[in-house]
BALOBA-1460 file (C-alpha; in Angstrom, 3 decimals):
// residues 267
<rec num="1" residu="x" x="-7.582" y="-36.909" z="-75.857"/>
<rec num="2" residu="x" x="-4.738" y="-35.435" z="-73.638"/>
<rec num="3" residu="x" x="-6.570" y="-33.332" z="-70.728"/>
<rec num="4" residu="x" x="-4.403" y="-30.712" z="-68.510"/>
<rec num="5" residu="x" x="-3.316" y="-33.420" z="-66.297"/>
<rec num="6" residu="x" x="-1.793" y="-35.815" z="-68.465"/>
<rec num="7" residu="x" x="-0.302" y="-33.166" z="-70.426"/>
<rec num="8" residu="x" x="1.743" y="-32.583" z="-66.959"/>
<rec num="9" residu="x" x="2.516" y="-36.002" z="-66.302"/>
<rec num="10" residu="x" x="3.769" y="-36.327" z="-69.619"/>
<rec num="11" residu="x" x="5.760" y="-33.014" z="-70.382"/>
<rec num="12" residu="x" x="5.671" y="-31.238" z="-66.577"/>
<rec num="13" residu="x" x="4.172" y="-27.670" z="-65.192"/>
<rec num="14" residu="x" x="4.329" y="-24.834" z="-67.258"/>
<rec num="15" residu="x" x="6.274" y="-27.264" z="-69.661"/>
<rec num="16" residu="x" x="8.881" y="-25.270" z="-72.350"/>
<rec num="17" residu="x" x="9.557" y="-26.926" z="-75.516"/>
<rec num="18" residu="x" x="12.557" y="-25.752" z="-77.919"/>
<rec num="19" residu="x" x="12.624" y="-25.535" z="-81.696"/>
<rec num="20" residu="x" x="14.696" y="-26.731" z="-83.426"/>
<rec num="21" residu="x" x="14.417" y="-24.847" z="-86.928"/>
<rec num="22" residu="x" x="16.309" y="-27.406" z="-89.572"/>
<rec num="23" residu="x" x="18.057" y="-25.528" z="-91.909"/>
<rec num="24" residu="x" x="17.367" y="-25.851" z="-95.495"/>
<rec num="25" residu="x" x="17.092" y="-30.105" z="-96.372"/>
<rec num="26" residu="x" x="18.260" y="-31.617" z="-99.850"/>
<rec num="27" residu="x" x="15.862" y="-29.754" z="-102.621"/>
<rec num="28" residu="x" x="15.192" y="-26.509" z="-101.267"/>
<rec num="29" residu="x" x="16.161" y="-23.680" z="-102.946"/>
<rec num="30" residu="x" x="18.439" y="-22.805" z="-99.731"/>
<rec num="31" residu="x" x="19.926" y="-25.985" z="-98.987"/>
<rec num="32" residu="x" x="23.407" y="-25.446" z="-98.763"/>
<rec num="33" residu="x" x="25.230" y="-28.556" z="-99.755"/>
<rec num="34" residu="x" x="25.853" y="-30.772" z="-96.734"/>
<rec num="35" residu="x" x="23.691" y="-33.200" z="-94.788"/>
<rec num="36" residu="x" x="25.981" y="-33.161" z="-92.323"/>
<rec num="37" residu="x" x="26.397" y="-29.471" z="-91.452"/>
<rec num="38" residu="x" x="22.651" y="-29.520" z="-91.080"/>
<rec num="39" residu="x" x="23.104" y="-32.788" z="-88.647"/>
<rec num="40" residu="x" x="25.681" y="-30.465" z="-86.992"/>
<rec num="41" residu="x" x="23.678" y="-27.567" z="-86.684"/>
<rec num="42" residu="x" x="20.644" y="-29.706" z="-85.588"/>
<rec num="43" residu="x" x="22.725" y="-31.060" z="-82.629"/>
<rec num="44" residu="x" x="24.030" y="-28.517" z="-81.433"/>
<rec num="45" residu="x" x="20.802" y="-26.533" z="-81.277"/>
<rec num="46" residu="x" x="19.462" y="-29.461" z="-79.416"/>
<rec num="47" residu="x" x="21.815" y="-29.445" z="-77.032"/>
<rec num="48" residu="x" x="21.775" y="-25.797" z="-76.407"/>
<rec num="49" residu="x" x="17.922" y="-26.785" z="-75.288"/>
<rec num="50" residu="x" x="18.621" y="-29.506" z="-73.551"/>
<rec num="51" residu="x" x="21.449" y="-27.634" z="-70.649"/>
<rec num="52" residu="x" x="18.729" y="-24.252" z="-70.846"/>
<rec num="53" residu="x" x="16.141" y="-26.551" z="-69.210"/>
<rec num="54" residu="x" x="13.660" y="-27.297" z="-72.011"/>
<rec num="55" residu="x" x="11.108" y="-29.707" z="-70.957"/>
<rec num="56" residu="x" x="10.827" y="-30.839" z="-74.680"/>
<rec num="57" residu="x" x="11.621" y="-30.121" z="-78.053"/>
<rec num="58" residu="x" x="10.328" y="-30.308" z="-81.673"/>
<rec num="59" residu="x" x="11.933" y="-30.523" z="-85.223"/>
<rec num="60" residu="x" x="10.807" y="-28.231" z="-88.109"/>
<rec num="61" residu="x" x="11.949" y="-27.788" z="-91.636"/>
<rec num="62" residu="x" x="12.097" y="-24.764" z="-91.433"/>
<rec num="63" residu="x" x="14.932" y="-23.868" z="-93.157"/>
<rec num="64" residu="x" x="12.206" y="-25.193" z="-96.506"/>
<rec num="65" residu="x" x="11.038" y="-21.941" z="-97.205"/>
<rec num="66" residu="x" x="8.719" y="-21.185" z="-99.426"/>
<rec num="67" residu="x" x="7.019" y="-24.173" z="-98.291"/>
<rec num="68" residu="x" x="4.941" y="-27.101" z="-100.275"/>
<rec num="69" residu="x" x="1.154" y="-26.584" z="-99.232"/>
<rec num="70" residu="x" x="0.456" y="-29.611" z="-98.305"/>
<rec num="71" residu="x" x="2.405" y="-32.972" z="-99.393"/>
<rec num="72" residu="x" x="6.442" y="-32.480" z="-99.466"/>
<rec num="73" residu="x" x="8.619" y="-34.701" z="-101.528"/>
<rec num="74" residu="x" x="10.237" y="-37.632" z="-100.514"/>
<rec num="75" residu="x" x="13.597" y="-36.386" z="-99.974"/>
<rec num="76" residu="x" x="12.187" y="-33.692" z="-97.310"/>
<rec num="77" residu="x" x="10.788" y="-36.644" z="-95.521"/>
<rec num="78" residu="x" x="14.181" y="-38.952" z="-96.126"/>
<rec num="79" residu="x" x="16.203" y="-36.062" z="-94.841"/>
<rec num="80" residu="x" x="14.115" y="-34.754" z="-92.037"/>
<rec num="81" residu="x" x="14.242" y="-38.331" z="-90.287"/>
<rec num="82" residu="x" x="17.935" y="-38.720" z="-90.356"/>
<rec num="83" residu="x" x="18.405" y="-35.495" z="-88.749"/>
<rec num="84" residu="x" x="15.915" y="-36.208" z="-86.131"/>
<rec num="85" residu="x" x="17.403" y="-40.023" z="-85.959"/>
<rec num="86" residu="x" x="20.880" y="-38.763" z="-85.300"/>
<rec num="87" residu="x" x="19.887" y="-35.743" z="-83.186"/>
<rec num="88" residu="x" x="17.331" y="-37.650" z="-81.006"/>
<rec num="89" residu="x" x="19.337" y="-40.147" z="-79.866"/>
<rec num="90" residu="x" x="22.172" y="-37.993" z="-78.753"/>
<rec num="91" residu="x" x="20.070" y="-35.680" z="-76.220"/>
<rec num="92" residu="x" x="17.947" y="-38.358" z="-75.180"/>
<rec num="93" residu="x" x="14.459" y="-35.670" z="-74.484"/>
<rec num="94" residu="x" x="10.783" y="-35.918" z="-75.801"/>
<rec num="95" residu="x" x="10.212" y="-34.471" z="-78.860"/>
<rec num="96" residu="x" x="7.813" y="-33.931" z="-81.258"/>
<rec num="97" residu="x" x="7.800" y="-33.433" z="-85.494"/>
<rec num="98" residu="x" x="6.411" y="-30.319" z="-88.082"/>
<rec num="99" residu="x" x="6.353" y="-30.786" z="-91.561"/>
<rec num="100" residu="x" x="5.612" y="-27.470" z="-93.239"/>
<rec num="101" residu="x" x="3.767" y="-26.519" z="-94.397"/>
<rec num="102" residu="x" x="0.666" y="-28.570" z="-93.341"/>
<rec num="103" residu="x" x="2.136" y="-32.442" z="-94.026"/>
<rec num="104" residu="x" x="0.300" y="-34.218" z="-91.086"/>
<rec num="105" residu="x" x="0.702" y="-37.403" z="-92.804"/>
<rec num="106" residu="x" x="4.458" y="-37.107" z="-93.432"/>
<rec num="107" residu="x" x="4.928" y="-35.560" z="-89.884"/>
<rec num="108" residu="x" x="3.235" y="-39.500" z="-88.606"/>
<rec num="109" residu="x" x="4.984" y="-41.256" z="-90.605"/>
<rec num="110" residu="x" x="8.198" y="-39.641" z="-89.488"/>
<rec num="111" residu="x" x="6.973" y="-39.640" z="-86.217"/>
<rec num="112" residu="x" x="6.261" y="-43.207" z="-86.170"/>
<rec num="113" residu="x" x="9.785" y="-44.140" z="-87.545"/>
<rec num="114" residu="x" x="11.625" y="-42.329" z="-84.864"/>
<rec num="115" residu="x" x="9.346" y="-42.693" z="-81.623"/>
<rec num="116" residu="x" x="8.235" y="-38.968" z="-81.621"/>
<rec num="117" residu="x" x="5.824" y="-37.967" z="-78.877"/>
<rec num="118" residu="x" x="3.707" y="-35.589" z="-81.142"/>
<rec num="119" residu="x" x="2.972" y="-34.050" z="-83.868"/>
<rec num="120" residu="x" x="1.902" y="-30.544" z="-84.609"/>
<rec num="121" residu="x" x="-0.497" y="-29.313" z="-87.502"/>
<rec num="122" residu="x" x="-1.093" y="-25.920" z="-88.413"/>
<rec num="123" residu="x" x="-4.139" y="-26.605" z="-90.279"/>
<rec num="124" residu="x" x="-5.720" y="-29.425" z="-88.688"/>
<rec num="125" residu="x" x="-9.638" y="-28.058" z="-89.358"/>
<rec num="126" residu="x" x="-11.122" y="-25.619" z="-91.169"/>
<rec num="127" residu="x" x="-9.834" y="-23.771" z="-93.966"/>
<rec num="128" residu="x" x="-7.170" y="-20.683" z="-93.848"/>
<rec num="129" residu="x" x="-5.553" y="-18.131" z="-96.424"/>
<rec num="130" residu="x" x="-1.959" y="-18.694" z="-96.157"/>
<rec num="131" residu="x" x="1.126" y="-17.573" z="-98.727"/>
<rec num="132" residu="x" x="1.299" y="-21.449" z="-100.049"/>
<rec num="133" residu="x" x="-3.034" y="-20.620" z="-100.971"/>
<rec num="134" residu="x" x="-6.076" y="-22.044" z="-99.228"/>
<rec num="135" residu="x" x="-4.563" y="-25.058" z="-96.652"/>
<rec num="136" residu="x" x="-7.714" y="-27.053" z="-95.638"/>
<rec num="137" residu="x" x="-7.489" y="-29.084" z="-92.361"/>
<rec num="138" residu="x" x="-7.370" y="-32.958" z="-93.425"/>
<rec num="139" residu="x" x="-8.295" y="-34.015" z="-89.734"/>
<rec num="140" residu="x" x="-10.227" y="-37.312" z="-90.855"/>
<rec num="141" residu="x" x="-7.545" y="-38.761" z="-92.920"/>
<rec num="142" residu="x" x="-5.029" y="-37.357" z="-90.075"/>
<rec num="143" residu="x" x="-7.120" y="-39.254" z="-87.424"/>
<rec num="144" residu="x" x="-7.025" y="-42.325" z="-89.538"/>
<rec num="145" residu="x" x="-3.156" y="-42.359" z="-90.361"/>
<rec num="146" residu="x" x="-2.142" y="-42.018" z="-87.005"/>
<rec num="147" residu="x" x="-4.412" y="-44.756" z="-85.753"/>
<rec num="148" residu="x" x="-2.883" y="-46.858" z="-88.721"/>
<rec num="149" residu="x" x="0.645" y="-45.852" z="-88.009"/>
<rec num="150" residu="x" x="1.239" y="-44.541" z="-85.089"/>
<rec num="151" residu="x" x="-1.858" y="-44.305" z="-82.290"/>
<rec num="152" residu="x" x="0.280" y="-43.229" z="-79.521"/>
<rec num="153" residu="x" x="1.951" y="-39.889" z="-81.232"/>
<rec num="154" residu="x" x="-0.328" y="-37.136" z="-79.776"/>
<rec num="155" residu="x" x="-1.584" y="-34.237" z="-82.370"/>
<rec num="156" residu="x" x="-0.848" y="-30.806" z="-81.103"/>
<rec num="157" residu="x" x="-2.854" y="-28.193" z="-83.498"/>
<rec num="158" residu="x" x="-2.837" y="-24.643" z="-83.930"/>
<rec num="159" residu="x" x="-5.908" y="-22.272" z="-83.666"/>
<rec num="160" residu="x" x="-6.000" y="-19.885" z="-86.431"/>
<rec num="161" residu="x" x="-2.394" y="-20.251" z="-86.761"/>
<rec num="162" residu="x" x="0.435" y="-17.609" z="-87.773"/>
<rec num="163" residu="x" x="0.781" y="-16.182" z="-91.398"/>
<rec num="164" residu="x" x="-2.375" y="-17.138" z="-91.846"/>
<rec num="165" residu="x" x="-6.305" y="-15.633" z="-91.967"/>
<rec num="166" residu="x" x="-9.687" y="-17.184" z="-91.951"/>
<rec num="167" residu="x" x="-11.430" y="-17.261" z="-95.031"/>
<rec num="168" residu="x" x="-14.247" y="-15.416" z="-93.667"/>
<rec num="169" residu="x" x="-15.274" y="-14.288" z="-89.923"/>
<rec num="170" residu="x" x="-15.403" y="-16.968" z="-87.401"/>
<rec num="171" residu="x" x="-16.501" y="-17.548" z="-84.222"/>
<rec num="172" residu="x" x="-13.225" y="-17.795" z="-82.060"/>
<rec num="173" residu="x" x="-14.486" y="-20.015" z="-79.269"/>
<rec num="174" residu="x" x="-16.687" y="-22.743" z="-81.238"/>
<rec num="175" residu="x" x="-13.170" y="-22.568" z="-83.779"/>
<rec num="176" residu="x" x="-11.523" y="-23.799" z="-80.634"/>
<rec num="177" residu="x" x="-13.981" y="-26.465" z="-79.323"/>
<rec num="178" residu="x" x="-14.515" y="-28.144" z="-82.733"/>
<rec num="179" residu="x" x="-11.000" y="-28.177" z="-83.317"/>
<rec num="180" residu="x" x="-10.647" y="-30.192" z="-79.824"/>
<rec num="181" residu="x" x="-14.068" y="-31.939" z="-80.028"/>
<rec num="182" residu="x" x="-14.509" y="-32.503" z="-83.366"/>
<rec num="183" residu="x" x="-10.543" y="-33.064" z="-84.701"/>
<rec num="184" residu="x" x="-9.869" y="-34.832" z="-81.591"/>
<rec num="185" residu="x" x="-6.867" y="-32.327" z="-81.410"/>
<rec num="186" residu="x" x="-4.625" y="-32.979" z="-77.899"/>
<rec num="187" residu="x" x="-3.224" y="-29.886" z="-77.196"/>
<rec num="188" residu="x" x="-4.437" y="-26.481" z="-78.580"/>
<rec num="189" residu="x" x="-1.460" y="-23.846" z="-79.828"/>
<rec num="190" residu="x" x="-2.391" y="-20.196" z="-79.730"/>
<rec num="191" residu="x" x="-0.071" y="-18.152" z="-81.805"/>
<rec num="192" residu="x" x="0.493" y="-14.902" z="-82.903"/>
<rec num="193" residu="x" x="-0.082" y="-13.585" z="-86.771"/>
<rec num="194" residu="x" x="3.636" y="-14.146" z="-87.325"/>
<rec num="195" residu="x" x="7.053" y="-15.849" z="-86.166"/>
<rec num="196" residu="x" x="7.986" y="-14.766" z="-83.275"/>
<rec num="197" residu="x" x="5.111" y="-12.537" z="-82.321"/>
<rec num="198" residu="x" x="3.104" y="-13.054" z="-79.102"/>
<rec num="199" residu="x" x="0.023" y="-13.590" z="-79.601"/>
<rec num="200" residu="x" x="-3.128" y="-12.021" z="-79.157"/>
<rec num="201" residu="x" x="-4.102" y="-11.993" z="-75.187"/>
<rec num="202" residu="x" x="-7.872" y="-12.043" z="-75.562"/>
<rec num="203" residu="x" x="-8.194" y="-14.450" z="-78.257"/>
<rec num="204" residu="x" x="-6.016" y="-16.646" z="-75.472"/>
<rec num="205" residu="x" x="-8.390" y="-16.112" z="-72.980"/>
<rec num="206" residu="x" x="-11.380" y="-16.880" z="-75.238"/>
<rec num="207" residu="x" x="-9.936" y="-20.253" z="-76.170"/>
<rec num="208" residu="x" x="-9.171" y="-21.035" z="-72.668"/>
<rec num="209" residu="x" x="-12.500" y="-20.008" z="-71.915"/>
<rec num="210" residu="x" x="-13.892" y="-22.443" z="-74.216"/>
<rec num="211" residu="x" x="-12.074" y="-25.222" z="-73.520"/>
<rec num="212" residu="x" x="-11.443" y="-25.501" z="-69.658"/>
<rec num="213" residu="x" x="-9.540" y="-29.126" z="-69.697"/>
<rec num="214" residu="x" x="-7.825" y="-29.160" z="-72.768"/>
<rec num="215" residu="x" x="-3.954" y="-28.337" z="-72.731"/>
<rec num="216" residu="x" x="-3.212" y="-24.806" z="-74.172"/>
<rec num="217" residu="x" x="-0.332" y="-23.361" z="-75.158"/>
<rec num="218" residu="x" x="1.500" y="-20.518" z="-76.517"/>
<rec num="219" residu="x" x="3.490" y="-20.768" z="-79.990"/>
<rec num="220" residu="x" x="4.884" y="-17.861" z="-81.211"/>
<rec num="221" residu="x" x="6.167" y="-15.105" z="-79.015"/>
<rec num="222" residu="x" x="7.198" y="-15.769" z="-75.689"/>
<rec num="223" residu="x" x="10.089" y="-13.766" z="-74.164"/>
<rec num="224" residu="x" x="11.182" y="-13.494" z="-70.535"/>
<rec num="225" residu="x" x="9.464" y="-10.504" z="-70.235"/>
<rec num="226" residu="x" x="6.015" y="-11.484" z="-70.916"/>
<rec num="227" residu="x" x="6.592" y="-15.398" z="-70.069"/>
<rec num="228" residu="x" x="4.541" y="-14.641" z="-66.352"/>
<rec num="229" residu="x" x="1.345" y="-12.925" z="-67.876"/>
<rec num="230" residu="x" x="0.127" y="-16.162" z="-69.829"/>
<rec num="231" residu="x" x="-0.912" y="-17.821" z="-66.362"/>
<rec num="232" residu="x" x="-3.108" y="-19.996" z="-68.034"/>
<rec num="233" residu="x" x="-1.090" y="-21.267" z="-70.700"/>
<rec num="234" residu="x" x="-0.328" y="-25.076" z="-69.854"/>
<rec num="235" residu="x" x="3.183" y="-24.849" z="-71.936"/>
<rec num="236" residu="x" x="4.783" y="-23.074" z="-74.806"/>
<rec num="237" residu="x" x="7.075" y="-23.726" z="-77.527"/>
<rec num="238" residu="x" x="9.663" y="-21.189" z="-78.188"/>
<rec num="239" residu="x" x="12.119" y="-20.337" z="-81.022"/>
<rec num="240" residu="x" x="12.907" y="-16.906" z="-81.988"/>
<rec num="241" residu="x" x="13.608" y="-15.296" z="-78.627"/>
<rec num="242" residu="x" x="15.585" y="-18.201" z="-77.403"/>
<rec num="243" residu="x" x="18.286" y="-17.598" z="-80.297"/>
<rec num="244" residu="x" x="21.245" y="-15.129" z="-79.872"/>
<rec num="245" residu="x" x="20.424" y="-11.683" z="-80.184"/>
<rec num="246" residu="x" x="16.551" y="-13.069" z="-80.992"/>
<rec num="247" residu="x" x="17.346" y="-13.537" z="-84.433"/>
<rec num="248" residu="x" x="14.985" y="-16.446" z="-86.022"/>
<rec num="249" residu="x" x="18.050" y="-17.626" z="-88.110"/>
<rec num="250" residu="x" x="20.956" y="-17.847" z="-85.264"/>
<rec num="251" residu="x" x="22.353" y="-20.702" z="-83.681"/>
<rec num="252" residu="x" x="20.361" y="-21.019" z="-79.979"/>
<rec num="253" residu="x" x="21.696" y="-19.398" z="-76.644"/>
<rec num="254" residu="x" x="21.724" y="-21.615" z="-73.659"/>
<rec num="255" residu="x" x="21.962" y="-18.589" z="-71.394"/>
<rec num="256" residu="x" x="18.179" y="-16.607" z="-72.871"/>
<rec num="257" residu="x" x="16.945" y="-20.794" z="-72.812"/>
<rec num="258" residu="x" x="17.742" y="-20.887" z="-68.956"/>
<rec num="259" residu="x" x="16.366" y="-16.880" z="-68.250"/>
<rec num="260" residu="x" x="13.345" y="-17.709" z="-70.482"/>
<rec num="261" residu="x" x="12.106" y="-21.506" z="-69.308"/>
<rec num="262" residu="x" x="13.517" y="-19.748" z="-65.182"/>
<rec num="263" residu="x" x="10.644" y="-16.663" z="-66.251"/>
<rec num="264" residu="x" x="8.056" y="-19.149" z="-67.717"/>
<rec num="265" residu="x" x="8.184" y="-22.166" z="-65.144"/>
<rec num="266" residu="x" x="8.120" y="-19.307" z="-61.788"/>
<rec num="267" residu="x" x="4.646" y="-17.859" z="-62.862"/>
């Protein structure tokens, strides 16, 4: 598994890493016609990332909505990896994959066919109470895919992760250690209840508590305001504040990518 360290040496301090939110793909009740505008749209949000500073960046149907629980069809999958084919190789930075809503198999397999660097899982253990029903974590069939397929592609999992609830109370902290120790997750993602909402500060620090070498870090909610008062986050993947006026559904700004990953990186 990743420890603090190597997730430095592989991403850098206080690493940023950019969504890119794929608009609706081919099936979707919003797609809207054109591979190619969503190739367009794909690059150019890349690029935005790329001259703000990002250290990273990861591709997300999100444009999907409402999401598939689990498995998504094949043309999400077909249609996915040629944007992240075509958009890849024109930036030329890291990136990772998410296939919503909880497709860790699809995310290796597209991860594998286009030399991702991760992979992130919203469910990866346990059980939560989402709008697509009860998403289980799959972590043993996960573990075994990606040694099949891909053994290099790390898995980046969330802890209790947005638009989501446990099924019942749980302890916070062993949550956190048997998602690291027991689903062999790399990096643990701490996120707010929504998109775009910054998440809760003591549940943070309990998870950081719990898990002293493991790479933590923020995925929902980071801003330029608040970017210096998660000093022990070891990165954080941003989205909705990053995008003009901070609207989840515009195109990125370059200029609130440079303020935010400036903010973040001077803690």
């Amino acid at each position: 598994m990743l420890t603090r360290t190597d997730f430095t040496r592989r991403f850098g301090g206080n690493a940023v890493i950019g969504m890119v939110h794929v608009a609706a793909l081919p099936g979707a009740p919003m797609y809207g016609g054109s591979m190619q505008a969503i190739v367009d749209a794909a690059l150019r949000d890349a690029r935005a990332l790329r001259e703000g500073g990002c250290d990273a960046i990861t591709f997300e149907n999100f444009g999907d909505r409402p999401f598939f629980k689990d498995r998504v069809p094949a043309e999400t999958v077909a249609a996915l990896t040629r944007v992240i084919v075509e958009v890849a190789a024109e930036v030329g930075m890291p990136f990772g994959v998410n296939v919503l809503r909880n497709d860790a198999a699809s995310a290796i397999a597209v991860a594998a066919a286009t030399g991702a660097a991760f992979i992130r899982i919203n469910v990866h253990t346990g059980a939560m109470l989402t709008d697509q029903g009860i998403i289980e974590g799959c972590a043993a069939q996960t573990l075994r895919k990606r040694a099949a397929l891909a053994p290099e592609v790390l898995i980046f999992a969330d802890h209790i992760v947005k638009h989501a609830m446990p099924l019942a109370a749980i302890d916070e902290a062993q949550a956190a250690k048997d998602l690291r120790h027991r689903g062999l997750a790399d990096a643990i993602i701490v996120s707010g209840a929504e998109t775009g909402a910054e998440p809760d500060r003591s549940r943070f620090t309990r998870v950081r508590e719990a898990l002293a070498d493991a790479p933590i870090l923020v995925g929902s909610g980071l801003t330029e305001s608040n970017a210096g008062t998660f000093a022990d986050a070891d990165g954080a993947i941003v989205g909705t504040s990053i995008k003009i006026d901070g609207r989840v559904d515009a195109p990125v700004d370059p200029d609130r990518v440079k303020r935010l990953v400036a903010a973040f990186k001077r803690r």
